[in-house]
FITI-904181 format. One record per residue (C-alpha): residue in three letters; residue number from 1; x, y, z. Coordinates in steps of 0.05 Angstrom, whole numbers. Layout:
# FITI-904181
+--------+-----+--------+--------+--------+
: residu : num :   east :  north :     up :
+--------+-----+--------+--------+--------+
:    ALA : NUM :      X :      Y :      Z :
...
+--------+-----+--------+--------+--------+
This chain:
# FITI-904181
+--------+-----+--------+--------+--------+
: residu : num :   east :  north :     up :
+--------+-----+--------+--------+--------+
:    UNK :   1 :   2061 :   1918 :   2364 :
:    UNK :   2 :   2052 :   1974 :   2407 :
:    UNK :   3 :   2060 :   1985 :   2479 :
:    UNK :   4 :   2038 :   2031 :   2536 :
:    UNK :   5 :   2096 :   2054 :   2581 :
:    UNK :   6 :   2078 :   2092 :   2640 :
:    UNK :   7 :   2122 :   2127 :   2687 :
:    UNK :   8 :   2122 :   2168 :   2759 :
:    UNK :   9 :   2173 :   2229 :   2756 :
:    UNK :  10 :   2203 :   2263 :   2809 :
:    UNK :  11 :   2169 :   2329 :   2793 :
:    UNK :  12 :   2133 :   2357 :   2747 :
:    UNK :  13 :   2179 :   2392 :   2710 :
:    UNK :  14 :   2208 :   2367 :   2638 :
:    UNK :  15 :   2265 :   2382 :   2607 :
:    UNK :  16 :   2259 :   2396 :   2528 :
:    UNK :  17 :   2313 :   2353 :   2510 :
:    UNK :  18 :   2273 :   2299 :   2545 :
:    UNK :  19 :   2280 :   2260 :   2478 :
:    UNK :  20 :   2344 :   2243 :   2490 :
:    UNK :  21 :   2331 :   2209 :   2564 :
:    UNK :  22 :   2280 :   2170 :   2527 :
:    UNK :  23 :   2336 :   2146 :   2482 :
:    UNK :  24 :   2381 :   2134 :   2538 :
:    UNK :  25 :   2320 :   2094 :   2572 :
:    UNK :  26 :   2314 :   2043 :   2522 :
:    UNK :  27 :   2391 :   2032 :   2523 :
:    UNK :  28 :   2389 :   2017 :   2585 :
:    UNK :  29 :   2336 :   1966 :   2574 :
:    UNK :  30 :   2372 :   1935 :   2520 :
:    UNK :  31 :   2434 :   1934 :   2554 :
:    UNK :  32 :   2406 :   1904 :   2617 :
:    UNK :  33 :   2383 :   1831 :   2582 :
:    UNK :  34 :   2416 :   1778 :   2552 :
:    UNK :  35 :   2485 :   1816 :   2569 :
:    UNK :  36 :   2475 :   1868 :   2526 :
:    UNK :  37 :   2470 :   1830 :   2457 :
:    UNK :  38 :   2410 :   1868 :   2438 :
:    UNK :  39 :   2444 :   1935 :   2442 :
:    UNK :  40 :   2485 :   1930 :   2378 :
:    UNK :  41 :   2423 :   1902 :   2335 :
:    UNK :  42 :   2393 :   1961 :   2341 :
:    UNK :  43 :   2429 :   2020 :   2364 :
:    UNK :  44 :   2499 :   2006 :   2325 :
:    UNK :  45 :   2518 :   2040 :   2262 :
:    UNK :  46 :   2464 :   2071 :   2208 :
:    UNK :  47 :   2424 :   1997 :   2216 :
:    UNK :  48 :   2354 :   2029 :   2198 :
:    UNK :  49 :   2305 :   2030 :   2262 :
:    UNK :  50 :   2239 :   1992 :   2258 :
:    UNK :  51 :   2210 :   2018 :   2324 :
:    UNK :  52 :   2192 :   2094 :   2345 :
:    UNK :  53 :   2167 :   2126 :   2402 :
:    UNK :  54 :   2124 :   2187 :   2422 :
:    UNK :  55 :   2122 :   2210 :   2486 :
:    UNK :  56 :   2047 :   2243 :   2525 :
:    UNK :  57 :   2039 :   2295 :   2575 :
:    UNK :  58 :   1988 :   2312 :   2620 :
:    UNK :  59 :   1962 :   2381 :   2621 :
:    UNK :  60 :   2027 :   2413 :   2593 :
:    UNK :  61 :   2051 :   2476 :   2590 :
:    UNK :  62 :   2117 :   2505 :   2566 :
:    UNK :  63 :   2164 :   2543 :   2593 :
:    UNK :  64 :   2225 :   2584 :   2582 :
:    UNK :  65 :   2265 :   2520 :   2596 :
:    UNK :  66 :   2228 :   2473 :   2607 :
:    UNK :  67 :   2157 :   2431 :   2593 :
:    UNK :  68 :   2110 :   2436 :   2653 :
:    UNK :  69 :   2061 :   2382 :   2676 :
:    UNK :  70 :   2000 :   2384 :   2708 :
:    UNK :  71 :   2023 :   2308 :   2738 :
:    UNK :  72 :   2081 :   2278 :   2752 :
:    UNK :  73 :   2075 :   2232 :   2706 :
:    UNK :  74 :   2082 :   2218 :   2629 :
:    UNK :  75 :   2066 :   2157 :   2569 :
:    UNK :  76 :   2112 :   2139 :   2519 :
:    UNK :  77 :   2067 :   2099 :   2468 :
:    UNK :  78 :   2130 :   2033 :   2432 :
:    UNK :  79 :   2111 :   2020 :   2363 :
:    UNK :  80 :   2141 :   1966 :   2322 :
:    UNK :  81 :   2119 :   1938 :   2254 :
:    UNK :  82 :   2161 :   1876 :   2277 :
:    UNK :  83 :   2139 :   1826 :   2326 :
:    UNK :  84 :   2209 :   1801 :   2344 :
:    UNK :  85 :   2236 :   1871 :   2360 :
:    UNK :  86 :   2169 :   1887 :   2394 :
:    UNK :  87 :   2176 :   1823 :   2440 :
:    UNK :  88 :   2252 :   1836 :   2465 :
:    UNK :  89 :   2242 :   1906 :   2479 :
:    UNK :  90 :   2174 :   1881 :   2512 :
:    UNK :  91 :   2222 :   1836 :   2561 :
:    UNK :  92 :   2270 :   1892 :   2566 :
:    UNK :  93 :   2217 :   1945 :   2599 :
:    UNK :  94 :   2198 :   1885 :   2635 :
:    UNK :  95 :   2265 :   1883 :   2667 :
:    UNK :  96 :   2266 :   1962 :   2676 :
:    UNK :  97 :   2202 :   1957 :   2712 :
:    UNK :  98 :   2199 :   2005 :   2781 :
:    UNK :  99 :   2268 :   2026 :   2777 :
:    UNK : 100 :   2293 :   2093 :   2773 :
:    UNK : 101 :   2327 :   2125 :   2708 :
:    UNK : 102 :   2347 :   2190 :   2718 :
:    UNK : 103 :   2337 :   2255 :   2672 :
:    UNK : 104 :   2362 :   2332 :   2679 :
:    UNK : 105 :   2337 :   2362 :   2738 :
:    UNK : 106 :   2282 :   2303 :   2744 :
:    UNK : 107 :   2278 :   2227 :   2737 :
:    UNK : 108 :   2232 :   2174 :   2718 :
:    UNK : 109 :   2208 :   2108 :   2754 :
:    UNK : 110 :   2167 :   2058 :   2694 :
:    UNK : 111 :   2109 :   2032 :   2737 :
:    UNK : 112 :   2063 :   1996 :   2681 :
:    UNK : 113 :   2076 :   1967 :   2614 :
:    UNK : 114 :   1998 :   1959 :   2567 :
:    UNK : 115 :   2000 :   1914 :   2505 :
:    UNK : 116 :   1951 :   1964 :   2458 :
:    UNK : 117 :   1913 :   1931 :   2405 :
:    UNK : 118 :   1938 :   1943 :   2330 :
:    UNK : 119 :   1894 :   1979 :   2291 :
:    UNK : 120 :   1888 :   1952 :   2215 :
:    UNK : 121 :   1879 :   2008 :   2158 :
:    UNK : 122 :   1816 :   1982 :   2116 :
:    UNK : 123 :   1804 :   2048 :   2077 :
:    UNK : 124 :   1844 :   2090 :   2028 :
:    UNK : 125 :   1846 :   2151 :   2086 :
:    UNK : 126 :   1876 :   2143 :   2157 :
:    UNK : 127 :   1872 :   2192 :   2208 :
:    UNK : 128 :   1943 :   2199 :   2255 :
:    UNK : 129 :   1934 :   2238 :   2326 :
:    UNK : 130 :   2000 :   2253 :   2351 :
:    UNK : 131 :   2017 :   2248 :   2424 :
:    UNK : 132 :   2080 :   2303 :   2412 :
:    UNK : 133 :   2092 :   2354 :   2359 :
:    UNK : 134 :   2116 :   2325 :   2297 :
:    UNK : 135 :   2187 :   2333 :   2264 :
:    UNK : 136 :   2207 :   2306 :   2214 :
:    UNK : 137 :   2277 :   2288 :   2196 :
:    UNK : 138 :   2318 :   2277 :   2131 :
:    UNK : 139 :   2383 :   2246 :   2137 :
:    UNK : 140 :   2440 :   2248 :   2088 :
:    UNK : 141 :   2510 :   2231 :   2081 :
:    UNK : 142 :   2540 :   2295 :   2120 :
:    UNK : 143 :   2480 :   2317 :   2164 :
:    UNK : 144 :   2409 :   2319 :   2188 :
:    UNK : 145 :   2354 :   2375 :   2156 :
:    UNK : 146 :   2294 :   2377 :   2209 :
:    UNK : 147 :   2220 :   2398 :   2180 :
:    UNK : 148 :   2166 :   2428 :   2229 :
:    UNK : 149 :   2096 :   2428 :   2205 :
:    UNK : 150 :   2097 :   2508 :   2196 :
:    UNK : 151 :   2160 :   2498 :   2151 :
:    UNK : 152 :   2161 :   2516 :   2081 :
:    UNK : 153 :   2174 :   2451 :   2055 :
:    UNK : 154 :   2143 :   2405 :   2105 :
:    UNK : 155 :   2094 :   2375 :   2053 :
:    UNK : 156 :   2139 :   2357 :   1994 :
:    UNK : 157 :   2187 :   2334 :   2050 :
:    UNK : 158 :   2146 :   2286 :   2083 :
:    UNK : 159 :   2112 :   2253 :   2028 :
:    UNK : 160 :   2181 :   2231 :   2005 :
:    UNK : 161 :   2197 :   2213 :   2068 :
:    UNK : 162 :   2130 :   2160 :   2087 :
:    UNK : 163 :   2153 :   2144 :   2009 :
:    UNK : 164 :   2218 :   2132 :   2024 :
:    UNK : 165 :   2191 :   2092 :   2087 :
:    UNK : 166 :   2134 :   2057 :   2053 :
:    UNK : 167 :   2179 :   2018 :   1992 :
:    UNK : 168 :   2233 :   2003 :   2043 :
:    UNK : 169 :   2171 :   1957 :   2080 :
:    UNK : 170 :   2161 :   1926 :   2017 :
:    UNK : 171 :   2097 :   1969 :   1999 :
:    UNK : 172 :   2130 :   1991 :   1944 :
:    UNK : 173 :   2148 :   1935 :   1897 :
:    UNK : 174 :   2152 :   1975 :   1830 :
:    UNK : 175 :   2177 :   2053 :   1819 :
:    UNK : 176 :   2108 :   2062 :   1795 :
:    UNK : 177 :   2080 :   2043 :   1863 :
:    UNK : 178 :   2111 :   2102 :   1896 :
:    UNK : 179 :   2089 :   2154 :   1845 :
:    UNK : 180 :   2037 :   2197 :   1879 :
:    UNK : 181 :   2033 :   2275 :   1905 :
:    UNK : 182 :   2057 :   2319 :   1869 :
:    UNK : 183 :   2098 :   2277 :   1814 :
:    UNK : 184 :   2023 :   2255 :   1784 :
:    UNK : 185 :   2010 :   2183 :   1777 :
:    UNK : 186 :   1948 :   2188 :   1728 :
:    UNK : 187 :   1994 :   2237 :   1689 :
:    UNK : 188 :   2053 :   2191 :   1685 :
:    UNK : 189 :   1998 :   2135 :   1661 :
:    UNK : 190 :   1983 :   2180 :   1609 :
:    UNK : 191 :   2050 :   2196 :   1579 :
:    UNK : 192 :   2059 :   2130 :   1594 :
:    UNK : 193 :   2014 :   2116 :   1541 :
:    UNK : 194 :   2023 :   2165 :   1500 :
:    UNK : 195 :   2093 :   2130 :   1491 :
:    UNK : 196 :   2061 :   2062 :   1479 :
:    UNK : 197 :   2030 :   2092 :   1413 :
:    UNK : 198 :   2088 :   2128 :   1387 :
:    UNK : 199 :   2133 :   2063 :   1389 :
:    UNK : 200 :   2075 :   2020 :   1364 :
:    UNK : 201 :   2069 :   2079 :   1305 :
:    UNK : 202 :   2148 :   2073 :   1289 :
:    UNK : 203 :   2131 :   1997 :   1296 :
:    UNK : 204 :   2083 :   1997 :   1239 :
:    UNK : 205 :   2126 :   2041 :   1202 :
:    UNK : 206 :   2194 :   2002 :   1213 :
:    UNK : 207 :   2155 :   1936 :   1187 :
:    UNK : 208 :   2130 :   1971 :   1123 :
:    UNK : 209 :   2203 :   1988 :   1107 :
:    UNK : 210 :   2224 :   1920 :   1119 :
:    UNK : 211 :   2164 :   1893 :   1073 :
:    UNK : 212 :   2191 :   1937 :   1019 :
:    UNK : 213 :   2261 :   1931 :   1026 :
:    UNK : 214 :   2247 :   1855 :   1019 :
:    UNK : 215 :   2194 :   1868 :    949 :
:    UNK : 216 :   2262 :   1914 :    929 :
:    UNK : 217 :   2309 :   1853 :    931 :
:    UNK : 218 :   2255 :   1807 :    900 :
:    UNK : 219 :   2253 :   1766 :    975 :
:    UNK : 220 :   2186 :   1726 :    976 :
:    UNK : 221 :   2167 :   1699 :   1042 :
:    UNK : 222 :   2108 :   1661 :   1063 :
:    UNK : 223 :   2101 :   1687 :   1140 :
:    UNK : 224 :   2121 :   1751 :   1119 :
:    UNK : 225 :   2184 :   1798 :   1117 :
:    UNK : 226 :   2240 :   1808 :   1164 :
:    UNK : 227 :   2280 :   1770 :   1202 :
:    UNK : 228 :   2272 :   1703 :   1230 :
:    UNK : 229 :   2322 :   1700 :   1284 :
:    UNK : 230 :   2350 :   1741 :   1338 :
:    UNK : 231 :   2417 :   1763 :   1354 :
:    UNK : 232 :   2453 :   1796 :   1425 :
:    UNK : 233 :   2433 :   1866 :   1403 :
:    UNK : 234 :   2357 :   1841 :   1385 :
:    UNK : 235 :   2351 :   1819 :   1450 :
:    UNK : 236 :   2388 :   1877 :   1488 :
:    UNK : 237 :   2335 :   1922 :   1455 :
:    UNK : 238 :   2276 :   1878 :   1478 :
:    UNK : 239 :   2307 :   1868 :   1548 :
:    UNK : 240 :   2316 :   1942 :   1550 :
:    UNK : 241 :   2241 :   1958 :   1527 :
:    UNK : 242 :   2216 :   1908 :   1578 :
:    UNK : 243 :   2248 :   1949 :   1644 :
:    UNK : 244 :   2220 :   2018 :   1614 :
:    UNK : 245 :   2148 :   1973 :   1616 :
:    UNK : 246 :   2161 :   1950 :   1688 :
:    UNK : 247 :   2179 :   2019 :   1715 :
:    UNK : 248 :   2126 :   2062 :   1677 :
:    UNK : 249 :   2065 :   2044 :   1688 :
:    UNK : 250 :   2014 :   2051 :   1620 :
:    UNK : 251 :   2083 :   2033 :   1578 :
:    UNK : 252 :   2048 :   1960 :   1547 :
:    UNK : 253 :   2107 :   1914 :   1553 :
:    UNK : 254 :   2082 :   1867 :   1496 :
:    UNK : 255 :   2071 :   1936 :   1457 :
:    UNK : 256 :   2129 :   1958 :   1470 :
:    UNK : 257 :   2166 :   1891 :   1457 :
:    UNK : 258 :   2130 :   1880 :   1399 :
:    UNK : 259 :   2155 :   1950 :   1376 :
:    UNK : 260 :   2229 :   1949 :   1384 :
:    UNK : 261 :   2239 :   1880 :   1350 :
:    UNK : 262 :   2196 :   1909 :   1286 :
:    UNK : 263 :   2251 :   1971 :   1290 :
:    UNK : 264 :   2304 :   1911 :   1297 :
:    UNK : 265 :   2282 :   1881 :   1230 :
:    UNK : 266 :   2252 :   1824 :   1264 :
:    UNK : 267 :   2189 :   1792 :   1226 :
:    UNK : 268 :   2125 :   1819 :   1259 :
:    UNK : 269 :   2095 :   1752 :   1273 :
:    UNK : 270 :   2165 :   1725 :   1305 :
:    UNK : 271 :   2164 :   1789 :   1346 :
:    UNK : 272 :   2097 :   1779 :   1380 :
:    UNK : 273 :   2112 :   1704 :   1389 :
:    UNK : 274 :   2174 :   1724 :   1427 :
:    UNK : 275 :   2139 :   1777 :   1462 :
:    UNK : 276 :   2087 :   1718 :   1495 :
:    UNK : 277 :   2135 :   1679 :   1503 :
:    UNK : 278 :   2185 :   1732 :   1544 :
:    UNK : 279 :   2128 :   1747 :   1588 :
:    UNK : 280 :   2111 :   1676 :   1615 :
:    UNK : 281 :   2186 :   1674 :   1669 :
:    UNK : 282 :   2155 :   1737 :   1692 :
:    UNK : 283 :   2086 :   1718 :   1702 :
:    UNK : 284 :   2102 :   1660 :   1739 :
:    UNK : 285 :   2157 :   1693 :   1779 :
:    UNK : 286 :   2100 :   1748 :   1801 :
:    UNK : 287 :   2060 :   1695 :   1815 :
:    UNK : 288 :   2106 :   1653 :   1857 :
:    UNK : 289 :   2126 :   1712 :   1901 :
:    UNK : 290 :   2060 :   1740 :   1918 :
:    UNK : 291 :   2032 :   1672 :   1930 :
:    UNK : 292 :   2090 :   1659 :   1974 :
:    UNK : 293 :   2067 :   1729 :   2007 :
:    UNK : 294 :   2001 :   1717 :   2018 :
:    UNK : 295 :   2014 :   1649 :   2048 :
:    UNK : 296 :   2066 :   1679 :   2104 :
:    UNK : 297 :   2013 :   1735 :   2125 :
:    UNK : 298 :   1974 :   1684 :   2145 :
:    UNK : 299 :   1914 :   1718 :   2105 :
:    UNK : 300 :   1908 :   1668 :   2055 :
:    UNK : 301 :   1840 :   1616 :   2088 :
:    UNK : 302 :   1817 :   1554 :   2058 :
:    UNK : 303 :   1752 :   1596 :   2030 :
:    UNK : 304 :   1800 :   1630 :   1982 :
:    UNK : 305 :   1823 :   1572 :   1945 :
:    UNK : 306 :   1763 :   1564 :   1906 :
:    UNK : 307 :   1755 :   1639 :   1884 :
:    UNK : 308 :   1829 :   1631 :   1865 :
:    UNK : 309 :   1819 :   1578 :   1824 :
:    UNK : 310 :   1759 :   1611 :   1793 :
:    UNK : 311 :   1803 :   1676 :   1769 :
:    UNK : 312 :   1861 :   1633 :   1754 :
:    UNK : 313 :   1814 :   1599 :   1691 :
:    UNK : 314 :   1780 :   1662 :   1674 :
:    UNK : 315 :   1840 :   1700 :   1670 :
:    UNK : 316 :   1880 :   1640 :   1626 :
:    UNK : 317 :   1816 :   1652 :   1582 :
:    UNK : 318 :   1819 :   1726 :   1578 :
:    UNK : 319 :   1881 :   1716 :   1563 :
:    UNK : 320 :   1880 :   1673 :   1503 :
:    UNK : 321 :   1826 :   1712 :   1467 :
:    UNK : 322 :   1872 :   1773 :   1487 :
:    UNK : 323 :   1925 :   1735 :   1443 :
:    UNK : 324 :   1887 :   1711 :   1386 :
:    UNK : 325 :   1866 :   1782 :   1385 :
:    UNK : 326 :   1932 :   1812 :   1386 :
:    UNK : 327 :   1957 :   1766 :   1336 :
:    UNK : 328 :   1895 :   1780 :   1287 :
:    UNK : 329 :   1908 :   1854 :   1287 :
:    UNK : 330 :   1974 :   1840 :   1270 :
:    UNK : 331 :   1965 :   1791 :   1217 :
:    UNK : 332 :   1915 :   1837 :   1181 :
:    UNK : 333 :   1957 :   1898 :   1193 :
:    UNK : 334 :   1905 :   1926 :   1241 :
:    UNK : 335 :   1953 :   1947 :   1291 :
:    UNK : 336 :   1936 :   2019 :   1277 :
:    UNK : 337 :   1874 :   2012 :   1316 :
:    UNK : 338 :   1906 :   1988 :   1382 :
:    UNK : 339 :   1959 :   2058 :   1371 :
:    UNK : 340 :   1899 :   2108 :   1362 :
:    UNK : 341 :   1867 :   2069 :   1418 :
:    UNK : 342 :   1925 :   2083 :   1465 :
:    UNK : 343 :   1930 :   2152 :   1443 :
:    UNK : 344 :   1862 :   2175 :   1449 :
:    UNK : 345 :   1861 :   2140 :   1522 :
:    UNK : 346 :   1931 :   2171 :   1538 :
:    UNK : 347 :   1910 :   2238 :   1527 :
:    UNK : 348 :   1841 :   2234 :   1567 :
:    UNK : 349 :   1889 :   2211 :   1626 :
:    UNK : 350 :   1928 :   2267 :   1619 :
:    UNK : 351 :   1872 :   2316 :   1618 :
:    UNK : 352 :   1844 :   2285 :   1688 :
:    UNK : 353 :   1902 :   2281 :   1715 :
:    UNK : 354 :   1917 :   2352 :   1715 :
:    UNK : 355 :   1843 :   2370 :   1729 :
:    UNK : 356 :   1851 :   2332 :   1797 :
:    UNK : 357 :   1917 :   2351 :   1816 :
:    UNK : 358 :   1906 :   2417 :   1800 :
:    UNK : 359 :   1832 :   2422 :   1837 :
:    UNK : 360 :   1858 :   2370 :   1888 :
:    UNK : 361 :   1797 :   2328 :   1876 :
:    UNK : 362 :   1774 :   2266 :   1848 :
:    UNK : 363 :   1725 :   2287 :   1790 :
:    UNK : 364 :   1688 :   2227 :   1793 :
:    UNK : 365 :   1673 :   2220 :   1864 :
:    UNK : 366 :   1678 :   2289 :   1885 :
:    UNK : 367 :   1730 :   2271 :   1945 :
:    UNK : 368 :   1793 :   2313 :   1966 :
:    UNK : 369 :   1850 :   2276 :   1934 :
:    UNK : 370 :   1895 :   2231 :   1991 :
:    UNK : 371 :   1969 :   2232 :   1971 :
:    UNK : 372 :   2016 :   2177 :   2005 :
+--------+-----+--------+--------+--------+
């Protein structure tokens, strides 16, 4: 939500710490409704802020000490990503309306409150004008660093920042999702990747021992050498291998899985069965939540459910040739293909990545690169 706030000064002089009257503003409105009970949801302790504020002038010119106006008059543009907070301080401005609030050497009279309309982001660019200069600050424990534009650091700064910001709205489900700028996405694919064929490599290699080991003793198995059951440390090892897959993205959790039981001395077949099997809690878990997300946005229509349904089957099917697949490669100790595959693809990612980050352009499109 964002509102309009428009207010009649005395003069048309502005202090520069005119921030902090601002500040003291909406304290005032949140102290003046409901008795006050607002005050401490949103201006007590380190509580995180959902709302901001920037602040226009008309005409402006600055001075030794002070900002001057070509009106007596100034906008202060309320922006909340959350409706509740939007709505009480939209009654507490409400309450605030034509009465005086006084600043340093001026004061300020709020004579007009405008609902804007919210504008939705529908491309992969968005273009921000700023009504005040931007500053950016990073908190930490024992104080606050402030970043102007012209600063040295202003860029590394503030992408971590609108990072920082973006997974703490829940943009940002996965590390992965926050991996842009400078760090390289494409590159961390890559490595990514490159990883996925060095443990399926070791894999291959770990199951050949074990298949020799076993001709050594004079063990005969029908479905194979190895192991036929797990123990705590098997599946420590394949819980471990599955966060690494979650967090890095290009790291195949089945691979990886798959992988780490054959260095376990697990039988290959048992492995990948237990691999399919491990990924169904988190399938339906993904699918649960984002459902459940999609159904509170209020996005999801009756014309989806069909399409839905559609991509549900053909992904099941995918799916199950994907297996029987997997499962033939494995049988027929074919896995070596799906390693070289992952390598040769790895190390093309690699290579575009650092083409693009180091041109800063997209080398198939031929667009600038946009970093969140």
């Amino acid at each position: 939500m964002r509102l309009k706030l428009k207010f009649l000064l005395e003069n048309n002089r502005m202090p520069y710490e005119y921030r902090k009257a601002v500040l003291s503003f909406l304290k005032k409105c949140l102290e003046s409704i409901n008795e006050g009970k607002y005050f401490d949801v949103y201006f007590s302790g380190n509580n995180r802020k959902v709302w901001t504020f920037a602040a226009g002038f008309p005409k402006s010119a600055f001075g030794k000490d002070y900002i001057g106006l070509g009106k007596n008059e100034m906008t202060i543009i309320f922006s909340t990503s959350d409706k509740l907070t939007g709505y009480i301080f939209y009654s507490a401005f409400i309450a605030q309306k034509n009465k005086i609030h006084p600043l340093k050497g001026n004061s300020m009279k709020l004579v007009s409150i405008q609902k804007l309309a919210d504008q939705s982001v529908k491309t992969d660019t968005a273009l921000v004008k700023m009504l005040s200069p931007l500053c950016l600050r990073e908190h930490d424990n024992r104080h606050d660093t402030y970043y102007s534009v012209s600063g040295e650091n202003f860029r590394e700064v503030s992408r971590r920042i609108i990072a920082g910001q973006l997974e703490c709205e829940g943009f940002a489900k996965e590390l992965a999702e926050i991996w842009s700028g400078k760090s390289g996405y494409m590159v961390v694919v890559g490595a990514s990747l490159l990883m996925t064929s060095a443990l399926l490599t070791l894999g291959i290699f770990a199951n050949k021992m074990t298949e020799v080991s076993y001709k050594e003793r004079g063990i005969v198995r029908k479905k194979g050498a190895g192991r036929h059951y797990m123990n705590v440390i098997d599946s420590l090892s394949v819980g471990i291998a599955q966060t690494f897959a979650a967090v890095f993205p290009g790291l195949s959790r089945s691979g990886s899985t798959l992988a780490v039981g054959e260095l376990r001395g697990i039988n290959k077949q048992r492995a990948l069965d237990y691999t399919f099997v491990l990924g169904i809690p988190s399938i339906v878990a993904a699918a649960v939540l984002e459902g459940k997300e999609a159904l509170k946005s209020g996005k999801f229509t009756l014309g989806m459910i069909f399409p839905t349904i559609v991509g549900v089957i053909v992904s099941a099917i995918v799916g199950f040739f994907a297996i029987c697949l997997f499962k033939w490669m494995l049988r027929k100790d074919r896995m070596h293909i799906f390693a070289i595959y992952t390598a040769v693809v790895g190390v093309i990612v690699i290579i575009i990545g650092t083409v693009e980050l180091n041109t800063g352009v997209n080398i198939f499109t031929g667009k600038p690169l946009v970093f969140i």
